[in-house]
PDB file of N, CA, C, O and CB in Angstrom:
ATOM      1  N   UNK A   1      10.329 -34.059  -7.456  1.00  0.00           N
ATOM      2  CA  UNK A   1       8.940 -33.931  -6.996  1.00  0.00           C
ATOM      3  C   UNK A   1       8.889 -33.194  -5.645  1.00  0.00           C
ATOM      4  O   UNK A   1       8.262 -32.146  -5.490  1.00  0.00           O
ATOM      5  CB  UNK A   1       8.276 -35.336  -6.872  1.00  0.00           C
ATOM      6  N   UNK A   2       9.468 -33.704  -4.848  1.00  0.00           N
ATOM      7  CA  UNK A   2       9.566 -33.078  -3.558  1.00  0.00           C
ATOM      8  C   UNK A   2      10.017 -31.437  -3.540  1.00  0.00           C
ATOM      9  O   UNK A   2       9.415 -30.513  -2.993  1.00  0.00           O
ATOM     10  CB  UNK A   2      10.604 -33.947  -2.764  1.00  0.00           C
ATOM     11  N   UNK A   3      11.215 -31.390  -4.281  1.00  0.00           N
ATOM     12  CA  UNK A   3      11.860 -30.012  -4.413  1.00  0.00           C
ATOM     13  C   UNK A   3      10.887 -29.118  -4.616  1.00  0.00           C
ATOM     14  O   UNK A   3      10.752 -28.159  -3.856  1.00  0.00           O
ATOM     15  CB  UNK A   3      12.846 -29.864  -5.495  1.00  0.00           C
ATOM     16  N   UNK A   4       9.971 -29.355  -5.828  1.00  0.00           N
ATOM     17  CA  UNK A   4       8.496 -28.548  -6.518  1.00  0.00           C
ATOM     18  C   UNK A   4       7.568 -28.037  -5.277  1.00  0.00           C
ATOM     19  O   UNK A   4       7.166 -26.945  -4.874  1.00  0.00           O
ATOM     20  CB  UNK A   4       7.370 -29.807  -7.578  1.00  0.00           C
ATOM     21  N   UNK A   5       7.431 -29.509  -4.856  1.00  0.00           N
ATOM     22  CA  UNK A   5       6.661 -29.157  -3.494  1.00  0.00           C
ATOM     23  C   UNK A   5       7.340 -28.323  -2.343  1.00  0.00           C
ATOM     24  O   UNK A   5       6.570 -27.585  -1.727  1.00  0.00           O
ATOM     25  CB  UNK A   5       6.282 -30.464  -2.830  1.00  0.00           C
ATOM     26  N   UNK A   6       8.248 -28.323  -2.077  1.00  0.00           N
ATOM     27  CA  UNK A   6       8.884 -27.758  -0.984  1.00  0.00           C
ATOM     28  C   UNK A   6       8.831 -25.982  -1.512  1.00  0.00           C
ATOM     29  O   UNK A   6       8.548 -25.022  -0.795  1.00  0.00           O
ATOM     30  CB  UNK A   6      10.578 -28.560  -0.755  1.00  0.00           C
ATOM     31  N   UNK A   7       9.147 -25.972  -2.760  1.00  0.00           N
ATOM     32  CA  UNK A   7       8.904 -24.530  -3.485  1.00  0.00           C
ATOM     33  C   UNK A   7       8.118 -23.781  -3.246  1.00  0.00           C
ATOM     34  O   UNK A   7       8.212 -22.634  -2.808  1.00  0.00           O
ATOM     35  CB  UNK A   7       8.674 -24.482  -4.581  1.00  0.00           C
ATOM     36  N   UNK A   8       6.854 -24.675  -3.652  1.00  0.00           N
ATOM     37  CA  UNK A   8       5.604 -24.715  -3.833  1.00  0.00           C
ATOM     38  C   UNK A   8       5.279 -23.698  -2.251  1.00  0.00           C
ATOM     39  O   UNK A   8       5.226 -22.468  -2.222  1.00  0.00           O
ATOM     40  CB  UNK A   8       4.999 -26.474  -4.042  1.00  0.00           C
ATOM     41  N   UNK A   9       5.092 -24.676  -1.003  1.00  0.00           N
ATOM     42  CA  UNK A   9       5.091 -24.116   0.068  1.00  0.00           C
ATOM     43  C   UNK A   9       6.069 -23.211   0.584  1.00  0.00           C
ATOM     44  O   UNK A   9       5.828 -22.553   1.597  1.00  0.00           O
ATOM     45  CB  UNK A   9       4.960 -24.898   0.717  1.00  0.00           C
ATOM     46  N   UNK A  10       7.054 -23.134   0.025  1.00  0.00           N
ATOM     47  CA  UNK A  10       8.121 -22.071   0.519  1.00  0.00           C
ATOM     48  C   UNK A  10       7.430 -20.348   0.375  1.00  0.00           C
ATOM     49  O   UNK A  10       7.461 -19.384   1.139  1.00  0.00           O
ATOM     50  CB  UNK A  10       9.686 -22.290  -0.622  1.00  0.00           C
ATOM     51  N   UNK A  11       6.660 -20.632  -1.387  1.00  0.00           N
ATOM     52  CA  UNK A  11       6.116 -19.898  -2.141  1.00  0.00           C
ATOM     53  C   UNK A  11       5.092 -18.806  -1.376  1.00  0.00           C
ATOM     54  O   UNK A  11       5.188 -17.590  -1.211  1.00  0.00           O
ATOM     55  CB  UNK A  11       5.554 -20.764  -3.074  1.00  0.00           C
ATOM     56  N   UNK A  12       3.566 -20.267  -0.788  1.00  0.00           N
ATOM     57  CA  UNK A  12       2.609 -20.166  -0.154  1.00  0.00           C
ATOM     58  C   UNK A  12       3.064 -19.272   1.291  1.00  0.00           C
ATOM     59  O   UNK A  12       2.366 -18.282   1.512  1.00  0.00           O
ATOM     60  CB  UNK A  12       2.065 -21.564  -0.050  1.00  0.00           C
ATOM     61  N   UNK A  13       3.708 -19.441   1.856  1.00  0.00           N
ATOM     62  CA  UNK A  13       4.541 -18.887   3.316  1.00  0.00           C
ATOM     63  C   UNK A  13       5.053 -17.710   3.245  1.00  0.00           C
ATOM     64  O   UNK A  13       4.856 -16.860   4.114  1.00  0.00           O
ATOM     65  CB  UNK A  13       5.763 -19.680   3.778  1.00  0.00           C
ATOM     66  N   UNK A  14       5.859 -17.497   2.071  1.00  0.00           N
ATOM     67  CA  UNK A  14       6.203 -16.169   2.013  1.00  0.00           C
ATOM     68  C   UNK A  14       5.196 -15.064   1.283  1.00  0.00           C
ATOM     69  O   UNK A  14       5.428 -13.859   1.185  1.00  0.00           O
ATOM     70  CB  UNK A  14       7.470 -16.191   1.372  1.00  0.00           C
ATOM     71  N   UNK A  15       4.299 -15.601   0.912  1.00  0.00           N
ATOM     72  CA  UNK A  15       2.965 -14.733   0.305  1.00  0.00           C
ATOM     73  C   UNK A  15       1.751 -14.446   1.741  1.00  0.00           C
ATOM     74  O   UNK A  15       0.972 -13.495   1.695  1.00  0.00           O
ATOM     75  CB  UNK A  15       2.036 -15.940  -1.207  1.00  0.00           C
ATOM     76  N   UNK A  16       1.780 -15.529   3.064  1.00  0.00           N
ATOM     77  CA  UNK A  16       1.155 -15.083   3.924  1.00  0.00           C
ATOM     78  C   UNK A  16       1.708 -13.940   4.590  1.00  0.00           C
ATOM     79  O   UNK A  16       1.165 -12.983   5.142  1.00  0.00           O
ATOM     80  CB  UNK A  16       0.901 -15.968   4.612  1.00  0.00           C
ATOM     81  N   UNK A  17       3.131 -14.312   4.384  1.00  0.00           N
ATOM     82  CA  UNK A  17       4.011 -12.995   5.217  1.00  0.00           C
ATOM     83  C   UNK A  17       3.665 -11.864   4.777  1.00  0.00           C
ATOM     84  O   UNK A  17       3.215 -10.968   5.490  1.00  0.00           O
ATOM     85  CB  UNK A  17       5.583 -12.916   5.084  1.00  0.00           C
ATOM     86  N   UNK A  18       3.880 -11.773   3.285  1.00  0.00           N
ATOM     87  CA  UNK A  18       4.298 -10.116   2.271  1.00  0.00           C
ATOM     88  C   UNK A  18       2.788 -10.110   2.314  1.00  0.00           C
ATOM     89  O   UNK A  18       2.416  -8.985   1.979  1.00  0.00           O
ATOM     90  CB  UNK A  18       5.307 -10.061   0.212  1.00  0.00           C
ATOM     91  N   UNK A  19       1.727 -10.923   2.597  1.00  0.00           N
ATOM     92  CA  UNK A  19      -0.008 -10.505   1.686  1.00  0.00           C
ATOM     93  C   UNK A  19       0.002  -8.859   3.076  1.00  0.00           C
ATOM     94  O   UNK A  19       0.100  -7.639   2.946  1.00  0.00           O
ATOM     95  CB  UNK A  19      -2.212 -12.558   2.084  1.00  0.00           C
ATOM     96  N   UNK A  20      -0.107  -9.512   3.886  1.00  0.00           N
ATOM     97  CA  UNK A  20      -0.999  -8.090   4.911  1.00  0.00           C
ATOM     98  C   UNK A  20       0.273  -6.873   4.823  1.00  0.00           C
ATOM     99  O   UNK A  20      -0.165  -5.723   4.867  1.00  0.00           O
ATOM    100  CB  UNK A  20      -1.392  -8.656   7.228  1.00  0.00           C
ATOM    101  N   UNK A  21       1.991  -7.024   4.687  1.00  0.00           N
ATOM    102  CA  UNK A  21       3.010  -6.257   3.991  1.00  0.00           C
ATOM    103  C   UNK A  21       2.207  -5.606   3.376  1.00  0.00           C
ATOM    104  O   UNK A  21       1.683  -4.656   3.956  1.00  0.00           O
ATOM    105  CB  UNK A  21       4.034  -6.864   3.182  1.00  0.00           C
ATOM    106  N   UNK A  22       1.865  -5.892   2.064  1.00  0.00           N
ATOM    107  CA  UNK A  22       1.416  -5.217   0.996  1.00  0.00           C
ATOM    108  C   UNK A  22       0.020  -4.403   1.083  1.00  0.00           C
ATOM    109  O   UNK A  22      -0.175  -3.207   0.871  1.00  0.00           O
ATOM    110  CB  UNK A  22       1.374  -6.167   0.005  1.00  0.00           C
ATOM    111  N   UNK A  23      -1.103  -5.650   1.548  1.00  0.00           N
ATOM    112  CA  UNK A  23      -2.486  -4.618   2.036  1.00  0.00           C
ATOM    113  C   UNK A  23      -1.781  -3.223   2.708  1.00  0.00           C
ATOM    114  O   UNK A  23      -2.016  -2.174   2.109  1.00  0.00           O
ATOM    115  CB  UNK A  23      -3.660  -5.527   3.499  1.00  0.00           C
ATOM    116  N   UNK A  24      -0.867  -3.157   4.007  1.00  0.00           N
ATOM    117  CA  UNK A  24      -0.800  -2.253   4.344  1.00  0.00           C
ATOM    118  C   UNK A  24      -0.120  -0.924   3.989  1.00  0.00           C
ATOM    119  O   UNK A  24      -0.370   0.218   4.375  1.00  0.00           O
ATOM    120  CB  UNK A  24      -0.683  -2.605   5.033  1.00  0.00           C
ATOM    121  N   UNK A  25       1.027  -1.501   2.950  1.00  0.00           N
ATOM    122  CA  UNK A  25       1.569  -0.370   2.040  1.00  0.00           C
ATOM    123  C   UNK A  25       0.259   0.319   0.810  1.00  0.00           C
ATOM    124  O   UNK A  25       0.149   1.541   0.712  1.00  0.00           O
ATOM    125  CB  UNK A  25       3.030  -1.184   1.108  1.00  0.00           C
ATOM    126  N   UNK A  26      -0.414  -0.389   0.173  1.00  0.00           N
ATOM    127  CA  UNK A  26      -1.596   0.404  -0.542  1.00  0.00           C
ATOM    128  C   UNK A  26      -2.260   1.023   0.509  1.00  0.00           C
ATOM    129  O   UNK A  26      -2.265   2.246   0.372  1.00  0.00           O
ATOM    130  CB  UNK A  26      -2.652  -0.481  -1.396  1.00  0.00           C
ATOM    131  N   UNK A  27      -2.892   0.576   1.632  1.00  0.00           N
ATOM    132  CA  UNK A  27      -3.560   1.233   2.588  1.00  0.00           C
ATOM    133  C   UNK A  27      -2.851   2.715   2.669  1.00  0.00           C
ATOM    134  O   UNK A  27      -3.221   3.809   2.242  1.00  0.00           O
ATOM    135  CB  UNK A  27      -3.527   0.380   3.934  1.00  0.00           C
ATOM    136  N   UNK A  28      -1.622   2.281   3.430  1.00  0.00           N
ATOM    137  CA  UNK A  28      -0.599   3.782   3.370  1.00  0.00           C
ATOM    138  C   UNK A  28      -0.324   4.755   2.270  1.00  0.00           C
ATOM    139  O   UNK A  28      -0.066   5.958   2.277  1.00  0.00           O
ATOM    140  CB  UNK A  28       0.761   3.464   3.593  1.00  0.00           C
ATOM    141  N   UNK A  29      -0.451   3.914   1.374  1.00  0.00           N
ATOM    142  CA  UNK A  29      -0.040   4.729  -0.200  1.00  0.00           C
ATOM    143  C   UNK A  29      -1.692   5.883  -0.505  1.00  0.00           C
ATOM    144  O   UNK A  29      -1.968   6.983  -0.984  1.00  0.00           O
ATOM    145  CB  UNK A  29       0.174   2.979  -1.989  1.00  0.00           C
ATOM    146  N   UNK A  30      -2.438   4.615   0.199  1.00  0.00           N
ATOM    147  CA  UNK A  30      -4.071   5.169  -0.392  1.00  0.00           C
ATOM    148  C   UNK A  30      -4.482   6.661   0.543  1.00  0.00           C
ATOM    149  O   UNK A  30      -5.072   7.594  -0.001  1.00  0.00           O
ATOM    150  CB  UNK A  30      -5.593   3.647   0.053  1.00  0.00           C
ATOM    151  N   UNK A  31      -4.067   6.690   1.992  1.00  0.00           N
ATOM    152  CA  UNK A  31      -4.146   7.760   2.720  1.00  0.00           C
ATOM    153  C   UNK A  31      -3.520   8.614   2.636  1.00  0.00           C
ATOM    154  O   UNK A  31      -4.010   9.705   2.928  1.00  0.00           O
ATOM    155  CB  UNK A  31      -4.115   7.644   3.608  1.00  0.00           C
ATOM    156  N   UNK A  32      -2.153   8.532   2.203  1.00  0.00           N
ATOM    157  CA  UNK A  32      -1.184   9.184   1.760  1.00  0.00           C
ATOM    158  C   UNK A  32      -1.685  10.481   0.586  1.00  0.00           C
ATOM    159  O   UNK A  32      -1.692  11.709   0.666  1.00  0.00           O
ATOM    160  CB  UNK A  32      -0.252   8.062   1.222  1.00  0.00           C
ATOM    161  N   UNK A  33      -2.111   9.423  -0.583  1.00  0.00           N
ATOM    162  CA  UNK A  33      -3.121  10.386  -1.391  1.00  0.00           C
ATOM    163  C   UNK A  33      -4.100  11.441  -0.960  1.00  0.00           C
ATOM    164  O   UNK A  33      -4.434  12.513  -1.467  1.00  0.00           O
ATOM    165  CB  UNK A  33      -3.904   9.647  -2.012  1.00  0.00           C
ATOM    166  N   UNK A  34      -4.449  10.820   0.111  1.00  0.00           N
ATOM    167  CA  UNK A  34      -5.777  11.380   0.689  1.00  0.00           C
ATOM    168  C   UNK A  34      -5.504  12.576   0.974  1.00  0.00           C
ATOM    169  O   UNK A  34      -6.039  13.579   0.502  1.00  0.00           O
ATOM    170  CB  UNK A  34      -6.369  10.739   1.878  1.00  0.00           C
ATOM    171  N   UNK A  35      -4.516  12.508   1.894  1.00  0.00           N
ATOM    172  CA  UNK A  35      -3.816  13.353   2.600  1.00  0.00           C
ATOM    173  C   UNK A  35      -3.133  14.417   1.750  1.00  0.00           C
ATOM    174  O   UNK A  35      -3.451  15.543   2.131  1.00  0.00           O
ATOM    175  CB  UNK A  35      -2.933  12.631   3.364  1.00  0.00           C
ATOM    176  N   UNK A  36      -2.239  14.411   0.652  1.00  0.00           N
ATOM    177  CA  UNK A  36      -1.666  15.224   0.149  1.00  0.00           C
ATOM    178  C   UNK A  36      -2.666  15.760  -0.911  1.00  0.00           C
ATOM    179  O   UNK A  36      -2.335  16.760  -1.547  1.00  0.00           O
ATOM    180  CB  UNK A  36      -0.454  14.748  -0.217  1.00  0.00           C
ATOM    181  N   UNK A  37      -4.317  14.949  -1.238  1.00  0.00           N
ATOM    182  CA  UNK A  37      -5.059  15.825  -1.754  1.00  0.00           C
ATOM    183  C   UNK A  37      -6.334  16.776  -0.963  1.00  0.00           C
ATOM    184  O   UNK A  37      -7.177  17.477  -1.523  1.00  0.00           O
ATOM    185  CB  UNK A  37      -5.481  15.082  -2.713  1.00  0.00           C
ATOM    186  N   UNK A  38      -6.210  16.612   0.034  1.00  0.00           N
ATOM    187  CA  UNK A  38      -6.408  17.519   0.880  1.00  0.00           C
ATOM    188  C   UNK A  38      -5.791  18.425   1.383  1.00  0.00           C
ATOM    189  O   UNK A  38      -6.222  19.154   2.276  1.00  0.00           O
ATOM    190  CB  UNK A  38      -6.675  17.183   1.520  1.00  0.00           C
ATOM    191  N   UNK A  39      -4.872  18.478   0.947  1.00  0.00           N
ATOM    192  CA  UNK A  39      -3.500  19.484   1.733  1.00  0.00           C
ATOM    193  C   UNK A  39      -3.279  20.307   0.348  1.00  0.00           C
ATOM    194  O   UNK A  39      -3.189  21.513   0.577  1.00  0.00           O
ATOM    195  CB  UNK A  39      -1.651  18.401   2.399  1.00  0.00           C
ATOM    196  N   UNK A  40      -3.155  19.928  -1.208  1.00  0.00           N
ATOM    197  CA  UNK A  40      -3.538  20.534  -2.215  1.00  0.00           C
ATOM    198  C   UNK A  40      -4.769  21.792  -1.862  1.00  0.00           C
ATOM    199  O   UNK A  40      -4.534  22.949  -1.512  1.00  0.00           O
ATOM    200  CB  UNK A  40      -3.952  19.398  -3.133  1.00  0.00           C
ATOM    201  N   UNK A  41      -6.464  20.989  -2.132  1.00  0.00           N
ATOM    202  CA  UNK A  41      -7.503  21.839  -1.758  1.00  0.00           C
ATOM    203  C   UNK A  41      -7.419  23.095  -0.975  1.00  0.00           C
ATOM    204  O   UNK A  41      -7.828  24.208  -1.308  1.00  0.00           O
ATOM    205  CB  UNK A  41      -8.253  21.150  -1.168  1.00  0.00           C
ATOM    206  N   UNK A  42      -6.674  22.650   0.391  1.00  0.00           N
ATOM    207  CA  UNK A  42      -6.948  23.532   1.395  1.00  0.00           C
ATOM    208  C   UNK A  42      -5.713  24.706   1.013  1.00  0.00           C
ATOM    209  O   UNK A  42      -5.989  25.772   1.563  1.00  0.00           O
ATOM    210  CB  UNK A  42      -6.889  22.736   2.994  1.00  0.00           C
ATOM    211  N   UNK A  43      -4.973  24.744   0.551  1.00  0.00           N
ATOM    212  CA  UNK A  43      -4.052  25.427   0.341  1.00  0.00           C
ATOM    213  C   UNK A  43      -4.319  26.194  -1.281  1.00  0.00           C
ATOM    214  O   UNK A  43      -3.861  27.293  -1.595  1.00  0.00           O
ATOM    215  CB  UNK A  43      -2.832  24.497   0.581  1.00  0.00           C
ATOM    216  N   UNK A  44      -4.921  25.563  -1.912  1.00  0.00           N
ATOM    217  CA  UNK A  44      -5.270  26.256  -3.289  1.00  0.00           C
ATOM    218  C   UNK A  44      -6.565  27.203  -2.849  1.00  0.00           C
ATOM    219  O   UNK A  44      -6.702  28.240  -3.499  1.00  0.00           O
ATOM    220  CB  UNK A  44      -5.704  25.008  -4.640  1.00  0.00           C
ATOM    221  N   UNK A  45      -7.503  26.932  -1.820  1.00  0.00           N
ATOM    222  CA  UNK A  45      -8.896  27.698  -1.561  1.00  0.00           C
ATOM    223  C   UNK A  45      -8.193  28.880  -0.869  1.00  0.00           C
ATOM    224  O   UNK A  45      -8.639  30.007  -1.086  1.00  0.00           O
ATOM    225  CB  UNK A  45     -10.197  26.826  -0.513  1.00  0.00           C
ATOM    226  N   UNK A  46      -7.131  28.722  -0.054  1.00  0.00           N
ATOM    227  CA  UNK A  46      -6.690  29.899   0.530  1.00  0.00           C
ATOM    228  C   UNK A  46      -5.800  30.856  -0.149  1.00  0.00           C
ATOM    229  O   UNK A  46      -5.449  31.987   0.187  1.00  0.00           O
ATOM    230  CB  UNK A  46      -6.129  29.572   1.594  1.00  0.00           C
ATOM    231  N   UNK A  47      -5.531  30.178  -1.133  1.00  0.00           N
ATOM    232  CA  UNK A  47      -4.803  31.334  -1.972  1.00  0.00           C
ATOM    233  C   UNK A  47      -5.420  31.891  -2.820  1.00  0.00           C
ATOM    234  O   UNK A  47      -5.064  33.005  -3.204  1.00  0.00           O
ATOM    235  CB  UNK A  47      -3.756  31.028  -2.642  1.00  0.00           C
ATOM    236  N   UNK A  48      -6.422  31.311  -3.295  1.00  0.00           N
ATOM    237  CA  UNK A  48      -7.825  32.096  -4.165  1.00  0.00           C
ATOM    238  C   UNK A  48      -8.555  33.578  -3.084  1.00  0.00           C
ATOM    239  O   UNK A  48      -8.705  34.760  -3.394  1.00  0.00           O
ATOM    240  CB  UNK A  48      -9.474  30.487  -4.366  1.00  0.00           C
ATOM    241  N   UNK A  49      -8.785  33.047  -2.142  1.00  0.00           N
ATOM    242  CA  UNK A  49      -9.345  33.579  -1.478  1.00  0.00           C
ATOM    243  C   UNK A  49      -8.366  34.808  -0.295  1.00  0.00           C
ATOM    244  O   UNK A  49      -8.846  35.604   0.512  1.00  0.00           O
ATOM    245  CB  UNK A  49     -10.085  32.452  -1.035  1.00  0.00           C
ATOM    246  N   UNK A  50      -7.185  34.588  -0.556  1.00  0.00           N
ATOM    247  CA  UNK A  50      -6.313  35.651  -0.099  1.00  0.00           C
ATOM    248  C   UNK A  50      -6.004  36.994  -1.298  1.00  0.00           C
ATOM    249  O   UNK A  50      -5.276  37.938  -0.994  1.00  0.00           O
ATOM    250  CB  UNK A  50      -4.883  34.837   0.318  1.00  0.00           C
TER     251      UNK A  50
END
């Protein structure tokens, strides 16, 4: 019983740690996109236009 529980919270603790970990890797992953699809655009308009 105890062991479950001790799991249990071991579980809860290491998910407060990795939760904002993770928000901030999608965050990064999400700008990241942003970024390399803007860097696409701007580089495809200038080669049209060269």
């Amino acid at each position: 019983m105890w062991k479950a529980l001790a799991i249990i919270a071991l579980g809860l603790i290491a998910l407060m740690f990795l939760y904002p970990l993770i928000k901030s890797l999608i965050w990064l992953g999400v700008i990241a996109l942003a970024i390399y699809g803007a860097i696409v655009l701007f580089s495809d308009s200038k080669s049209k236009s060269g």
